[in-house]
BAVEXZA-327241 format. One record per residue (C-alpha): x, y, z; residue in three letters; residue number from 1. Coordinates in Angstrom, 2 decimals. Example, Ala and Ser with C-alpha at 12.3 -4.5 7.8 and 13.67 -1.06 7.14 Angstrom:
<recs>
REC_xx_yy_zz_sese_lumke
REC_12.30_-4.50_7.80_Ala_1
REC_13.67_-1.06_7.14_Ser_2
</recs>
This chain:
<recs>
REC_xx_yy_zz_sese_lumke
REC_70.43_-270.33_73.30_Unk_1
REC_68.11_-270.69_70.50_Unk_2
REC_65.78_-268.36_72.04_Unk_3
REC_68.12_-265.57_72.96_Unk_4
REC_68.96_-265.54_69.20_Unk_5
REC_65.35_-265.84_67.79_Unk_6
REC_64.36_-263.08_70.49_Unk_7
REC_67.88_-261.41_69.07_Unk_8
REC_66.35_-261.79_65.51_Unk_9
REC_62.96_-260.16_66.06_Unk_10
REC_64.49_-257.33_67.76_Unk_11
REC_66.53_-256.70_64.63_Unk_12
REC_63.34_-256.97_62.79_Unk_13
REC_61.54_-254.27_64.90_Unk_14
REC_64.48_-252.36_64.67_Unk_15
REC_64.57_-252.02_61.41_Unk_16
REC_60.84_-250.52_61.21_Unk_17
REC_62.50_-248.12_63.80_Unk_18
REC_65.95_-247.27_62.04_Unk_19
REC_64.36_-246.80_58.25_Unk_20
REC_61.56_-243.99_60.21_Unk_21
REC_63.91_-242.11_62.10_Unk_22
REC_66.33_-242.09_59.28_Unk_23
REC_63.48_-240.19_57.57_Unk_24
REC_62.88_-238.13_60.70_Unk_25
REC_66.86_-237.15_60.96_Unk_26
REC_67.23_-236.10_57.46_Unk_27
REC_63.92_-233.75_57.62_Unk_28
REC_64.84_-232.20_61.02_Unk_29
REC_68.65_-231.93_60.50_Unk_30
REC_67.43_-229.72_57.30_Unk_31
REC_64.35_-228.10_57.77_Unk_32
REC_64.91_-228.55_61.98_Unk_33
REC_61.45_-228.93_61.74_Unk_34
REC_60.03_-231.97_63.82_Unk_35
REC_57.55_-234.21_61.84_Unk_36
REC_54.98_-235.72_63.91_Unk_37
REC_53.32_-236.72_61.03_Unk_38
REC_55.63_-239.75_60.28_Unk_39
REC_53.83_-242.23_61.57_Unk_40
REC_50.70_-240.82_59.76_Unk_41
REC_52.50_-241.25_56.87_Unk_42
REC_53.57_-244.68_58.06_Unk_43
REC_50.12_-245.83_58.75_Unk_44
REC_48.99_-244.12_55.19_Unk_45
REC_51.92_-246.09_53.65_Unk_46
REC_50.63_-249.43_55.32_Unk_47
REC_47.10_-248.57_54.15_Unk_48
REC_47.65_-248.15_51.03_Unk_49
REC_48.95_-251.34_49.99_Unk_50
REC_45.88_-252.45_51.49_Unk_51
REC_43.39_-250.73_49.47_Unk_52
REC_45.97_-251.00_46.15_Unk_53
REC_45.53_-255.05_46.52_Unk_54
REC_41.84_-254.91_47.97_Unk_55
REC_40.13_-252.95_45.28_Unk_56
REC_42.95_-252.91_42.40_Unk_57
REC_44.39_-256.09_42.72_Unk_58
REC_47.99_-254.47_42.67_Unk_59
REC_50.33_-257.06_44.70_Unk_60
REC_53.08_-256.26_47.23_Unk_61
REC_55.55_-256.24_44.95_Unk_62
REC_54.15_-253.28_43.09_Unk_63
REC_52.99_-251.59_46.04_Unk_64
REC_56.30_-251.37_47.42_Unk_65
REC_57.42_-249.22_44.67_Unk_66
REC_53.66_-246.81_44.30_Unk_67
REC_52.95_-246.13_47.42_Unk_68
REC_57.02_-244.70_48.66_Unk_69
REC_57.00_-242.22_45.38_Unk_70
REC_52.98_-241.21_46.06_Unk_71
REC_53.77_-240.37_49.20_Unk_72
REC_57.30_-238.66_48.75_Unk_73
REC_55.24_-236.12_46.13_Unk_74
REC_52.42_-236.04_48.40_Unk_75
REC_54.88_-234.73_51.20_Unk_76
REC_56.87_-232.87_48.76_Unk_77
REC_53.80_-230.90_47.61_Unk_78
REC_52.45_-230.44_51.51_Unk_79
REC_56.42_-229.15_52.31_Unk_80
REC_55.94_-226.08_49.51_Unk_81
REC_52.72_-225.45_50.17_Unk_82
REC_52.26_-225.57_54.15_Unk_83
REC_55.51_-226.34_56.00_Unk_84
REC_58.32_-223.69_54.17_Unk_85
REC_55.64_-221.06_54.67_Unk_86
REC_56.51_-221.70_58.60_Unk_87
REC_60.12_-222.57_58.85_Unk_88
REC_61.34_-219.40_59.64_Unk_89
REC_59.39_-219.22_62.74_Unk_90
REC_59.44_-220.87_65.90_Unk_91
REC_59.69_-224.56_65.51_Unk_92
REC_56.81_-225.19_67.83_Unk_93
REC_54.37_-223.84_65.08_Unk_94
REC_55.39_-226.48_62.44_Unk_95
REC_55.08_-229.14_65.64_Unk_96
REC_51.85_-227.86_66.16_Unk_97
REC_50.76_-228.14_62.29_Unk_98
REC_51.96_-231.62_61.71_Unk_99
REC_50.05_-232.76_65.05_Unk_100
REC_47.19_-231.61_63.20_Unk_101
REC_47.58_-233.20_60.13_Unk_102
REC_48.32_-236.14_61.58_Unk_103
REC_44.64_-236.02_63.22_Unk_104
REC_43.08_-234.94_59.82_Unk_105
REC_44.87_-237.86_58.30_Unk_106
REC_43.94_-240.40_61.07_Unk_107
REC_39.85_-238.88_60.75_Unk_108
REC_40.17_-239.58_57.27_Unk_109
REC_40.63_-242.90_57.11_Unk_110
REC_38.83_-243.78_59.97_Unk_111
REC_35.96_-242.17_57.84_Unk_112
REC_36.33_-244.36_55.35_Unk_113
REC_37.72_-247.67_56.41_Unk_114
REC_36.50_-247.65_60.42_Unk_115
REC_38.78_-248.42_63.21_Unk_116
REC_39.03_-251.90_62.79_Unk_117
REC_42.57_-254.15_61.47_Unk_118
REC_42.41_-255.27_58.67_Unk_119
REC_44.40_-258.32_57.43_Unk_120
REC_47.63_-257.88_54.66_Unk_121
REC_48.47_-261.16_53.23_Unk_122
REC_51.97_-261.91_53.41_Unk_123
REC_53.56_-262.39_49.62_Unk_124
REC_53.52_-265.99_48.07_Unk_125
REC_57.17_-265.76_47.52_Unk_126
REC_58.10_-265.31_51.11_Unk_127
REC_55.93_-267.21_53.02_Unk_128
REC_57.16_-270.05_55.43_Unk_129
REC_60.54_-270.23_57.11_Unk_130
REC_63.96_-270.12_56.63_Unk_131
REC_66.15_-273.06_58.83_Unk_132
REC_69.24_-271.04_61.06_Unk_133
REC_69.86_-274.33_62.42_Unk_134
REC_68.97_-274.06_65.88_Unk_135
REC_65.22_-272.06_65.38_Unk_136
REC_63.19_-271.43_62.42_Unk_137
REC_62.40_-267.82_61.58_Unk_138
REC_59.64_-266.66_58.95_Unk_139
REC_60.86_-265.81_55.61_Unk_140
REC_58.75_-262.64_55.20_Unk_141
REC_61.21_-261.20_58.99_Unk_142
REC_64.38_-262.38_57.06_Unk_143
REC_63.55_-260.60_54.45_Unk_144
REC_62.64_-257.04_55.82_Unk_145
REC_66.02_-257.31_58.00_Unk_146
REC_68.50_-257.88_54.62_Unk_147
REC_66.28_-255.61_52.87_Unk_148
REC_66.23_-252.57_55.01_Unk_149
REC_70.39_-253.21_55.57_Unk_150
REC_70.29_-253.12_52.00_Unk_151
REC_68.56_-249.51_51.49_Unk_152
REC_70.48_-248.30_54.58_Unk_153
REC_73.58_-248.90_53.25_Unk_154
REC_72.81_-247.77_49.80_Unk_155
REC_71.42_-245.06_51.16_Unk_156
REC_74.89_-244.26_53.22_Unk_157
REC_76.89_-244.62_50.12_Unk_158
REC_74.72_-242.17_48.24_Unk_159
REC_75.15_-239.51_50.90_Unk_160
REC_78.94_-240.62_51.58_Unk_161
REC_80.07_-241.37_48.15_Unk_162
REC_78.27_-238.83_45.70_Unk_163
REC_78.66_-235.22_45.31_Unk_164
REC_74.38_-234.75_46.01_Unk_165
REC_74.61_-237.19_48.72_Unk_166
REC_77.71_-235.23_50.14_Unk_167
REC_75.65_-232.20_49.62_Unk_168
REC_72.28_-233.31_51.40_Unk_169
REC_74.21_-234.98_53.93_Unk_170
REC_76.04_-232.23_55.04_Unk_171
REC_72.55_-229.61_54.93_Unk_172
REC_71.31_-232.08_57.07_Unk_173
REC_73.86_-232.74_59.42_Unk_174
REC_75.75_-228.85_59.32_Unk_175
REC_73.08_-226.80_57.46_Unk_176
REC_74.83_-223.41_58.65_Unk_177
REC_78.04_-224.56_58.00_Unk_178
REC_76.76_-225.59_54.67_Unk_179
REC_75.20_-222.24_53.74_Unk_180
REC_78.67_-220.30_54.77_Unk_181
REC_80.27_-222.40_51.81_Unk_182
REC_77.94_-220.84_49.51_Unk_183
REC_75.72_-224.07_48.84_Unk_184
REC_72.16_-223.36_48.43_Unk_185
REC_70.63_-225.16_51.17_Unk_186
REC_67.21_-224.35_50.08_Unk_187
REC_66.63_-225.85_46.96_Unk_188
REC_67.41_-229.73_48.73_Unk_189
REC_64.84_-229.20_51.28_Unk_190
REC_62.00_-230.10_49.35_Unk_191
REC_63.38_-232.80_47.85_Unk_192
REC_64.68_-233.72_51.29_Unk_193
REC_61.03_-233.78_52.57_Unk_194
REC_60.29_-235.96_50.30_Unk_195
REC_62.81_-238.83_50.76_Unk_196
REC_62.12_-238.57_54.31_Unk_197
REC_58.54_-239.28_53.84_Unk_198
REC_58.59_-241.93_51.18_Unk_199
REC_60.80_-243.72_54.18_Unk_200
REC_57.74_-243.76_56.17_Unk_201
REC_55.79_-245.00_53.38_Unk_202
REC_58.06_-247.82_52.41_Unk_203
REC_58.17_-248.67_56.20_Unk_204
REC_54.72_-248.67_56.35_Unk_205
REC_54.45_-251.06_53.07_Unk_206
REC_56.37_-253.42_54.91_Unk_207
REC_55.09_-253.57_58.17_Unk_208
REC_51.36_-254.46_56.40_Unk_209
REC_51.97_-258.29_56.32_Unk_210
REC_52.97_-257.73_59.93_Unk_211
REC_51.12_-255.96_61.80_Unk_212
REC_47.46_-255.21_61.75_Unk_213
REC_46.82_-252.34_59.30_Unk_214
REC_44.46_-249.81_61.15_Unk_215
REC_44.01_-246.12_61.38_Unk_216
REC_46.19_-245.68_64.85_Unk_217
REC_49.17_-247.88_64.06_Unk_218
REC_51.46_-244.83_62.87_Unk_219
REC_50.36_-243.16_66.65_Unk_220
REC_51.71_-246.35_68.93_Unk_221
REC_55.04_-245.94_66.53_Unk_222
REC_55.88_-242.32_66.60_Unk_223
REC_56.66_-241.89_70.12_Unk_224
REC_59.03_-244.35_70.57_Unk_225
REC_60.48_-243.03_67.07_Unk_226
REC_61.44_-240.17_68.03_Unk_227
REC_62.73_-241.60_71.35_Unk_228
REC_65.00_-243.28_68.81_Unk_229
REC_65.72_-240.33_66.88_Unk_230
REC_66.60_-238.20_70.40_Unk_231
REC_68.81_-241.07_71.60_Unk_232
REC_70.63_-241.35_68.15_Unk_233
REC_71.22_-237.68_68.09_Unk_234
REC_68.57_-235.46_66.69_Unk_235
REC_69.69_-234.63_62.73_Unk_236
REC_72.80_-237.63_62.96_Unk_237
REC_71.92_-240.13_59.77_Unk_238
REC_73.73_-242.83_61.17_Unk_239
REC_72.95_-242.40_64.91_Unk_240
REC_69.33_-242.51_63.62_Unk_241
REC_69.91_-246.00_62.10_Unk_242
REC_72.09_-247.07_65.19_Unk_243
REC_70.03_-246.05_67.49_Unk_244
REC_66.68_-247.59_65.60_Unk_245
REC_68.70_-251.29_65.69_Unk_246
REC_70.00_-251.24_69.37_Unk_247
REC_65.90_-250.04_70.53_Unk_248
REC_64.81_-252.72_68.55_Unk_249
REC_67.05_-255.05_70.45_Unk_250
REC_66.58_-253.41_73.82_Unk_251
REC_62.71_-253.76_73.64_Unk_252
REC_62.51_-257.21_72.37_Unk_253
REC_64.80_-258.45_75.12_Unk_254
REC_62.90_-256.56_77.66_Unk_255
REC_59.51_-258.27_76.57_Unk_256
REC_61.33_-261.78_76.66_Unk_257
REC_63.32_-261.79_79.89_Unk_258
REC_61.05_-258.82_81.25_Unk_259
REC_57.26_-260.23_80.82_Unk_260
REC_56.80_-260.31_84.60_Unk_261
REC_57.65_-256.67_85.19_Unk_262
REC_55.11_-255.38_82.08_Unk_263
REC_55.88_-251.54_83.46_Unk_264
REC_59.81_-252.11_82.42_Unk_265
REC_59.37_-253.60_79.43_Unk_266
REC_57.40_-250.54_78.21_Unk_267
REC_59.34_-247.91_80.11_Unk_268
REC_63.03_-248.93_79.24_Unk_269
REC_62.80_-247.04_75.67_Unk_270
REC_62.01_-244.00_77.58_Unk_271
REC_64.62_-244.94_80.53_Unk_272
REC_67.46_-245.26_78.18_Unk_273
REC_66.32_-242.27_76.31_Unk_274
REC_66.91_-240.10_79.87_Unk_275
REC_69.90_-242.35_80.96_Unk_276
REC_71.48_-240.90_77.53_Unk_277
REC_70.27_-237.27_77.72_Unk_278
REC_71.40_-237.05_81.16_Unk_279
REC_75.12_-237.68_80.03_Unk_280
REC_75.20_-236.84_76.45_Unk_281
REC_72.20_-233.80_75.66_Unk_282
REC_73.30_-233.80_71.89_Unk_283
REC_72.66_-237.99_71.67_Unk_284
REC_74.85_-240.57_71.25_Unk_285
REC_75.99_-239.73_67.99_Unk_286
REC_75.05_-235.86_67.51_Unk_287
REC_77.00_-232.77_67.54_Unk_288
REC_77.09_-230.67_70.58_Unk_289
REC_76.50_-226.90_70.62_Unk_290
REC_78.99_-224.60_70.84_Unk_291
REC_78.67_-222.47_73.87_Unk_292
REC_77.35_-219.29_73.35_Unk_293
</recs>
């Protein structure tokens, strides 16, 4: 029993890498419908950056957490007015095709500077050690990304559910036509929009440096299965993103406990639950189908 629920606990933990990126992901395609693949570049950059902030500043995680979301929410903010809206009226492949590329300029430049090797992201002081559940121990630094990505995904449903911008941005992302026939300028949120999506993928990455070796490629192994998330949530749907993020965490980490001796299905089942769900709902679990033609 008490390994079902620690194996229950890390998939929440992995999950909740997954649900705060696609969140990011949902909000920038439901609004711009353009399809980011340079998230996880973003993620890794995020990830990176509280490296080199603590390595050669001395800036702590604390501090980092706050820097390195807004840097990169301008950074894609400024790269979204002066790239991306120059292509969004065209076919969507083109903007696929010019965030694959930044994500490879991105990925050279670091690996220019820092190599290809991990390197090591001390967890914080303050949450080092365990917390006692009673029947397993579980490290303090897990507990805490779980309650605090809940946290930011709930505030960040209450802004959009319980504010007039959040109303606003949540219905451009989710309806954007519907939203321009009301007369709402849909325009002036996407950069904005952009933004928030992207500082996701920084804060995500900030988080996941304590974690997981920090290294050039680690936004690359992510992405995929993101957007697996993302397509099984319903592409553009802000809480099938989220949804979708927790149950893939869950459904991956009890595939590599009670799965280890069939290595091929632990790694596959993202992908097979991704078809299983496309082959009876094409819109996603929780997105809006199209209206026939």
């Amino acid at each position: 029993m008490s390994g079902f629920l620690q194996n229950t606990f890390n998939g929440l933990v992995g999950g909740a890498f997954y649900a705060l990126l696609a969140l990011g992901l949902a909000v920038i395609f439901g609004m711009l419908r353009v399809v980011n693949f340079a998230h996880g570049a973003f993620y890794m950059l995020g990830a990176f950056g509280a490296y080199v902030l603590l390595a050669e500043a001395g800036v702590p995680f604390w501090a980092a957490l706050v820097i390195m979301p807004l840097a990169l929410g301008l950074l894609g903010m400024v790269l979204e007015r002066a790239v991306i809206h120059r292509l969004t009226r065209l076919d969507p492949l083109y903007n696929f095709l010019l965030t694959f590329g930044l994500t490879l300029i991105l990925q050279d430049l670091v690996k220019s500077r820092y190599g290809v090797q991990s390197s090591p992201y001390a967890t914080p002081t303050e949450l080092s050690g365990s917390v006692d559940f009673g029947l397993f121990d579980f490290p303090t630094y897990r507990v805490f990304i779980l309650g605090f990505t809940v946290l930011l995904c709930a505030v960040v449903w209450w802004v959009l559910g319980r504010t007039r911008v959040g109303m606003v941005v949540r219905a451009a992302t989710e309806r954007p036509e519907l939203t321009r026939a009301f007369g709402i300028d849909v325009g002036k949120w996407v950069t904005p929009v952009f933004g928030f999506g992207i500082a996701l993928a920084g804060l995500a990455g900030v988080l996941a440096a304590p974690m997981r070796a920090v290294n050039p490629l680690m936004g690359a192994d992510l992405i995929i299965v993101v957007f697996a998330v993302v397509v099984i949530g319903g592409l553009g749907s802000i809480f099938g993103s989220v949804a979708a993020g927790f149950g893939i965490g869950l459904i991956q980490a009890w595939g590599e406990a009670y799965l280890s001796d069939f290595p091929i299905v632990s790694q596959t089942v993202v992908f097979v639950v991704m078809a299983a769900v496309l082959l009876w709902r094409p819109a996603g679990l929780f997105g809006r189908e199209e209206a026939p033609a």
